[in-house]
Short mmCIF file of the C-alpha atoms (twelve columns), coordinates in Angstrom:
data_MODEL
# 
_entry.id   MODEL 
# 
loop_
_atom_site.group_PDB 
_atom_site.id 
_atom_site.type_symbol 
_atom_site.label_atom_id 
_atom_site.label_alt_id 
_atom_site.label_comp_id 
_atom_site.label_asym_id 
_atom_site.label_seq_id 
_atom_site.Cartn_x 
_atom_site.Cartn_y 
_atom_site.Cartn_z 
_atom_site.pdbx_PDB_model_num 
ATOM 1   C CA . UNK A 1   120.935 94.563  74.664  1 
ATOM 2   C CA . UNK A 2   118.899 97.679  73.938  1 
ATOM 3   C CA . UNK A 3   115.916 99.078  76.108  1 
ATOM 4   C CA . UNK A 4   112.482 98.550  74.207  1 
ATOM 5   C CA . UNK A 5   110.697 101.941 73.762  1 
ATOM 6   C CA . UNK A 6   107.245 100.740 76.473  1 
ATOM 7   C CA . UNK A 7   105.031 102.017 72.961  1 
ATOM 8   C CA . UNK A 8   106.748 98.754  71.195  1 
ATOM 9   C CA . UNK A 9   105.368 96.506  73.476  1 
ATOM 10  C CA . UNK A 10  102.190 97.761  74.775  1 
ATOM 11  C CA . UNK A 11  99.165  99.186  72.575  1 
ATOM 12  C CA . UNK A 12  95.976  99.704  72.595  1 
ATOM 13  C CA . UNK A 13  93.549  97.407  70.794  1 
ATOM 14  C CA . UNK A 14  89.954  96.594  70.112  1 
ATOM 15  C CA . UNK A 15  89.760  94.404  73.190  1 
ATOM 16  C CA . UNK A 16  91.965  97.324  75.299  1 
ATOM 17  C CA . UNK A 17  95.460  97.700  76.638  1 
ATOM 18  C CA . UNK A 18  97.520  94.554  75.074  1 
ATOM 19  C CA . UNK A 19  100.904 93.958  77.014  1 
ATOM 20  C CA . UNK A 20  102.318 91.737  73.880  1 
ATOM 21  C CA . UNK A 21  105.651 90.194  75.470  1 
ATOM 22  C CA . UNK A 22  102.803 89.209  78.500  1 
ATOM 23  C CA . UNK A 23  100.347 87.972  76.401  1 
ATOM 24  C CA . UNK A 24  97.604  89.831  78.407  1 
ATOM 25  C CA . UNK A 25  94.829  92.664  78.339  1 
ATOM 26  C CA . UNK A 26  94.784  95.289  81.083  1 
ATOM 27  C CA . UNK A 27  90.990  96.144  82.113  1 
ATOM 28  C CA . UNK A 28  90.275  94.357  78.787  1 
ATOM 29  C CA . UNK A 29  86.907  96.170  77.077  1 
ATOM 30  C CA . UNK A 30  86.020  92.311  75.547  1 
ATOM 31  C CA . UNK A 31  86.550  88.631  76.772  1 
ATOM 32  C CA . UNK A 32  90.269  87.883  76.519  1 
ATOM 33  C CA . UNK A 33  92.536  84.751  76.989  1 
ATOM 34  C CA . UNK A 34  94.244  86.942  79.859  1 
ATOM 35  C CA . UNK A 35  92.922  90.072  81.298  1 
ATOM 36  C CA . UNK A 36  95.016  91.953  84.358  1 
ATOM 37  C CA . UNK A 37  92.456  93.763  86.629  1 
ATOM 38  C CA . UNK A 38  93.023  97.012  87.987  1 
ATOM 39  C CA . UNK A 39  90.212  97.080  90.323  1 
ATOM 40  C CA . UNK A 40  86.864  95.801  90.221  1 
ATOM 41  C CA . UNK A 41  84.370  98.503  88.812  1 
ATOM 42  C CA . UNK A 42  82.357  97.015  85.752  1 
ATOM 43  C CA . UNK A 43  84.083  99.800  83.527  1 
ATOM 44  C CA . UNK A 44  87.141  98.006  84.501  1 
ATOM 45  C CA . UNK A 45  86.431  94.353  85.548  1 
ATOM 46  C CA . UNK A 46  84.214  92.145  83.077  1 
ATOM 47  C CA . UNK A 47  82.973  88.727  83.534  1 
ATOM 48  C CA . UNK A 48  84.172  85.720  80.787  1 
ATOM 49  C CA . UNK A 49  88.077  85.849  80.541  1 
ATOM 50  C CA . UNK A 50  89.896  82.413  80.258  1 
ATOM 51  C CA . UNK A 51  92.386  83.761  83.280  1 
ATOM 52  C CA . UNK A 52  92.272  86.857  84.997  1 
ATOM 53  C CA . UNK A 53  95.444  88.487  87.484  1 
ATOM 54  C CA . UNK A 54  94.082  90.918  90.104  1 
ATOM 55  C CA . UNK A 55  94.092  91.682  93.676  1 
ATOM 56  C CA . UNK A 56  92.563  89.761  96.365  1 
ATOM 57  C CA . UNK A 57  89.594  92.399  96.917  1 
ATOM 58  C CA . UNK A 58  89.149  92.973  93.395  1 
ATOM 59  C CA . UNK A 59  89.091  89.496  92.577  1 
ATOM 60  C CA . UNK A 60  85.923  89.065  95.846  1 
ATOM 61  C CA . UNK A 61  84.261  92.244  94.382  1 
ATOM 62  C CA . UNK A 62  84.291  90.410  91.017  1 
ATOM 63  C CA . UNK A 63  83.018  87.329  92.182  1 
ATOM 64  C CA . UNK A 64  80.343  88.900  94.233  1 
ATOM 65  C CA . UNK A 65  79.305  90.912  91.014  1 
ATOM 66  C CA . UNK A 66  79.384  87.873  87.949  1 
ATOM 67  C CA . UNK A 67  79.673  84.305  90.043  1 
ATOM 68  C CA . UNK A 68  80.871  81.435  88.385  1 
ATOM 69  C CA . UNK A 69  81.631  83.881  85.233  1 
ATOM 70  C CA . UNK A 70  83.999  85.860  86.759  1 
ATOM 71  C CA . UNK A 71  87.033  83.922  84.676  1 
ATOM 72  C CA . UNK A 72  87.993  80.118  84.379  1 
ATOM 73  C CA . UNK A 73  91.034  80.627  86.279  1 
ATOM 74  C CA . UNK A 74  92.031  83.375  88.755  1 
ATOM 75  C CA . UNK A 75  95.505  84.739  90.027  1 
ATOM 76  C CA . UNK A 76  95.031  86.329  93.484  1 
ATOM 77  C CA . UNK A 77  98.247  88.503  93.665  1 
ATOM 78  C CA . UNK A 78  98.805  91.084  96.744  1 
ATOM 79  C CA . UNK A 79  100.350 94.403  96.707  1 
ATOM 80  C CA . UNK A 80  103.842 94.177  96.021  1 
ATOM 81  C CA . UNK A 81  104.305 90.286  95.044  1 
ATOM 82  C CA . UNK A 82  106.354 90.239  91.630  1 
ATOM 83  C CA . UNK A 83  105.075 87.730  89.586  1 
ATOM 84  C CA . UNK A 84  105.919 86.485  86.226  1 
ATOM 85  C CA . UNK A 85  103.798 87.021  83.008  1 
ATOM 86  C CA . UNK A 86  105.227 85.466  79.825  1 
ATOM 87  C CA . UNK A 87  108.154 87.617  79.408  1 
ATOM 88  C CA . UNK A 88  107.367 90.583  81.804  1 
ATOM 89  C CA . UNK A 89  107.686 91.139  85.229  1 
ATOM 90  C CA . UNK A 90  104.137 92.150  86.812  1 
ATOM 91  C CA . UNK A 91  103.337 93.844  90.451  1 
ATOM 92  C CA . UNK A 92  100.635 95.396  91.548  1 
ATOM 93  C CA . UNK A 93  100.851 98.616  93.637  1 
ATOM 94  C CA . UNK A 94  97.793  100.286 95.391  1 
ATOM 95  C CA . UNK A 95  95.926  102.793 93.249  1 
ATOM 96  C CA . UNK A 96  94.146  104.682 96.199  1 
ATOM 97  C CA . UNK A 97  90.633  105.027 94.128  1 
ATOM 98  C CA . UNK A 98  88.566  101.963 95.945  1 
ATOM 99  C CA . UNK A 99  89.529  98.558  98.034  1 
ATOM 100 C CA . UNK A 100 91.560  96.607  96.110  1 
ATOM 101 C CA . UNK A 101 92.026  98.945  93.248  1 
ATOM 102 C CA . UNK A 102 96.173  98.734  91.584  1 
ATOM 103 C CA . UNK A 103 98.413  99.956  89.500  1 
ATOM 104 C CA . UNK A 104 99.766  97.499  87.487  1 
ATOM 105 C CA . UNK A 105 103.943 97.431  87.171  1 
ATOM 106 C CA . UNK A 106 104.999 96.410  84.125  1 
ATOM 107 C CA . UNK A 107 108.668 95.440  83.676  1 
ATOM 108 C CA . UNK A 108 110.156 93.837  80.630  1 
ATOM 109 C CA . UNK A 109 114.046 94.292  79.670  1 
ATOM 110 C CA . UNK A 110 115.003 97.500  81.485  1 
ATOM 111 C CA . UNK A 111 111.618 99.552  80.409  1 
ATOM 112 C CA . UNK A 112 108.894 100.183 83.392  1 
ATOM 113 C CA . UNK A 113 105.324 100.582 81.905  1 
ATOM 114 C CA . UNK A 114 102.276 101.698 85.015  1 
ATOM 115 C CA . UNK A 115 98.760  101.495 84.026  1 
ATOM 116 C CA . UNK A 116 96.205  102.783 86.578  1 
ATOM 117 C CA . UNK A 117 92.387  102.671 85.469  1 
ATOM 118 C CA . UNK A 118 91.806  105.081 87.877  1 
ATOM 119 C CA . UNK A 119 93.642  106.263 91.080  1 
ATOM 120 C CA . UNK A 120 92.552  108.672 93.753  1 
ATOM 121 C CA . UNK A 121 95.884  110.372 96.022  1 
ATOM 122 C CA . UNK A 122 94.112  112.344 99.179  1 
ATOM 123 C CA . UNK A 123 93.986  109.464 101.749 1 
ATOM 124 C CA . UNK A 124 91.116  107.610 101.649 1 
ATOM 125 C CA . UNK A 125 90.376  105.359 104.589 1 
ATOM 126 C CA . UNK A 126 88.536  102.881 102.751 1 
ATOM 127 C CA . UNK A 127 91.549  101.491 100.566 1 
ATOM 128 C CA . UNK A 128 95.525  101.396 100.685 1 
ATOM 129 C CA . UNK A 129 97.149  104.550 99.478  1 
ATOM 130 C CA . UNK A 130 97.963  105.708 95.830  1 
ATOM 131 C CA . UNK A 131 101.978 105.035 96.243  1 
ATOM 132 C CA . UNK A 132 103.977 106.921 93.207  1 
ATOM 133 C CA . UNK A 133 105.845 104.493 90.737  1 
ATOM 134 C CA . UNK A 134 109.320 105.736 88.678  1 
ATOM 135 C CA . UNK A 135 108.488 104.525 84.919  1 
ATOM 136 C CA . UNK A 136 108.860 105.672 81.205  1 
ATOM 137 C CA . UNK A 137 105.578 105.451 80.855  1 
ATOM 138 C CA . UNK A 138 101.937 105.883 82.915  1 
ATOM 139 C CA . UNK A 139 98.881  105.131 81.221  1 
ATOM 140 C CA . UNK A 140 95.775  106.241 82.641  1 
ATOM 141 C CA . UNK A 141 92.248  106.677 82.073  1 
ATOM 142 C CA . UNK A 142 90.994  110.439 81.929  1 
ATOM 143 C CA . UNK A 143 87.164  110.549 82.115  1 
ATOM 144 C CA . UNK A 144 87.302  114.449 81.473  1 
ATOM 145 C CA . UNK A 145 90.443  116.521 80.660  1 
ATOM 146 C CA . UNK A 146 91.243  119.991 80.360  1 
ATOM 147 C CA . UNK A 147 91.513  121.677 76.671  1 
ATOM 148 C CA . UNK A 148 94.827  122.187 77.506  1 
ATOM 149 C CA . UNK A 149 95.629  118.923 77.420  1 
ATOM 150 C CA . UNK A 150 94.854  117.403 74.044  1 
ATOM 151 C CA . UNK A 151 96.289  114.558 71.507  1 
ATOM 152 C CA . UNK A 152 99.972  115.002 71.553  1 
ATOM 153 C CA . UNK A 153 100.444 118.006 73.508  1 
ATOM 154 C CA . UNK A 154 104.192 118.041 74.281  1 
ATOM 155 C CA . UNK A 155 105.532 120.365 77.159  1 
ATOM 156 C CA . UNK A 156 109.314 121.138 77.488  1 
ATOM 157 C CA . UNK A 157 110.760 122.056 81.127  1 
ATOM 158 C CA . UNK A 158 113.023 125.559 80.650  1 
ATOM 159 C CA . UNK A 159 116.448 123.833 79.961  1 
ATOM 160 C CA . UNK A 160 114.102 122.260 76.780  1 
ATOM 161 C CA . UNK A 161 115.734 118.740 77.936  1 
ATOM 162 C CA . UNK A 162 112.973 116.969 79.587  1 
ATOM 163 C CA . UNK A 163 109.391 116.385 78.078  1 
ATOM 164 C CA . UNK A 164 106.156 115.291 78.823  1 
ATOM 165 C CA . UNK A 165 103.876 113.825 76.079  1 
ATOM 166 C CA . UNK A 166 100.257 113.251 76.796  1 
ATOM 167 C CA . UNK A 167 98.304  111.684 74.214  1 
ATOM 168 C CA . UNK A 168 94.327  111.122 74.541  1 
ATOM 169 C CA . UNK A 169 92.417  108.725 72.877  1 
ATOM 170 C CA . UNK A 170 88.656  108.934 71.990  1 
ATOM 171 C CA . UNK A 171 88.243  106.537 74.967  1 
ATOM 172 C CA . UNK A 172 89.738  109.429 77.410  1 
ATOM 173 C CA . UNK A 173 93.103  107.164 78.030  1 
ATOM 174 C CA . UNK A 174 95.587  108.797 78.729  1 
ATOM 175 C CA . UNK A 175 99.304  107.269 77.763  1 
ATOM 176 C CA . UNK A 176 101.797 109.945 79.535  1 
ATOM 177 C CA . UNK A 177 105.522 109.664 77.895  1 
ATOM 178 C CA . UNK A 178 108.154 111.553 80.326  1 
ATOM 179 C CA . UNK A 179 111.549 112.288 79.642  1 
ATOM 180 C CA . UNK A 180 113.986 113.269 82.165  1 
ATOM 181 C CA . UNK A 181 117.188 115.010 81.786  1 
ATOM 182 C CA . UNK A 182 118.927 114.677 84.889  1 
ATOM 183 C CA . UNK A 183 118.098 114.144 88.420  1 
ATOM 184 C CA . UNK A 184 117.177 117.836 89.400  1 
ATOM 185 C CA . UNK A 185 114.144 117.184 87.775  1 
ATOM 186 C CA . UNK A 186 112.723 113.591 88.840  1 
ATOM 187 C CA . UNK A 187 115.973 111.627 88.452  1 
ATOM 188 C CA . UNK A 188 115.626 108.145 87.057  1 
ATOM 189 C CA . UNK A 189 114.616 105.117 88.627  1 
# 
């Protein structure tokens, strides 16, 4: 069985980030069947889904914030519970940016996808700790990045074996691609 290149099975589309062996939306931009929250600002968390996966916290922020609306059916899931979605493995890491806020841990036939709306490293003693994920791919939101970094800017380290692709959409997300050539340099997972 071959590994699935993480671009195969997650893209972007009009309603956001679609996990397709999952069958769900991550911070989903429009009303979805599924959406997976990554923490509960209202650029991340909208009311109206069918069923919606999130934290605890994120979950009571969204309540307090949209009611009844918040989604027909919600999936409290803490940090670090592996739970099944369709065909993908899903756990939920803390993000550091606000109470409740996650990475979402995406595994599906030996290929590790993270998406983090937004995440926040110094300590912050308002929220658990950003905690570092291995994966073949992180996807991000960037609200403002440098001109260095633009659509498919591709660095090389000096052996020219490992790579880092960063690609930007007009939305300012981010969808980092990192290649590793041996463990001096990150190792794999």
């Amino acid at each position: 069985m071959s590994i699935p290149a993480p671009q195969s099975w997650i893209r972007a589309t009009p309603s956001g980030l679609y996990c397709e062996p999952g069958g769900f939306h991550i911070d989903p931009v429009q009303t979805v069947d599924r959406a997976v929250i990554t923490h509960g600002h209202s650029d991340h968390a909208r009311p109206g889904h069918r069923r919606v996966l999130a934290t605890p916290e994120t979950i009571a922020i969204m309540r307090q914030r949209y009611g009844e609306s918040v989604g027909a059916s919600l999936q409290r899931v803490r940090y670090g519970e592996k739970v099944r979605v369709g065909d993908v493995s899903v756990r939920l890491v803390p993000a550091g940016h606000i109470l409740g806020s996650a990475q979402v841990v995406i595994d599906y036939r030996g290929s590790r996808v993270v998406v983090s709306g937004d995440y926040k490293r110094r300590p912050d003693p308002t929220c658990a700790g950003f905690e570092p994920q291995h994966c073949d791919l992180f996807i991000t939101q960037l609200l403002s990045h440098r001109k260095s970094t633009s659509h498919g800017d591709q660095r090389r380290c000096a052996k020219g074996k490992c790579a880092i692709e960063v690609n930007v959409d007009s939305l300012g997300v981010a969808l980092l691609s990192l290649e590793v050539c041996d463990n001096r340099h990150g190792g794999s997972r």
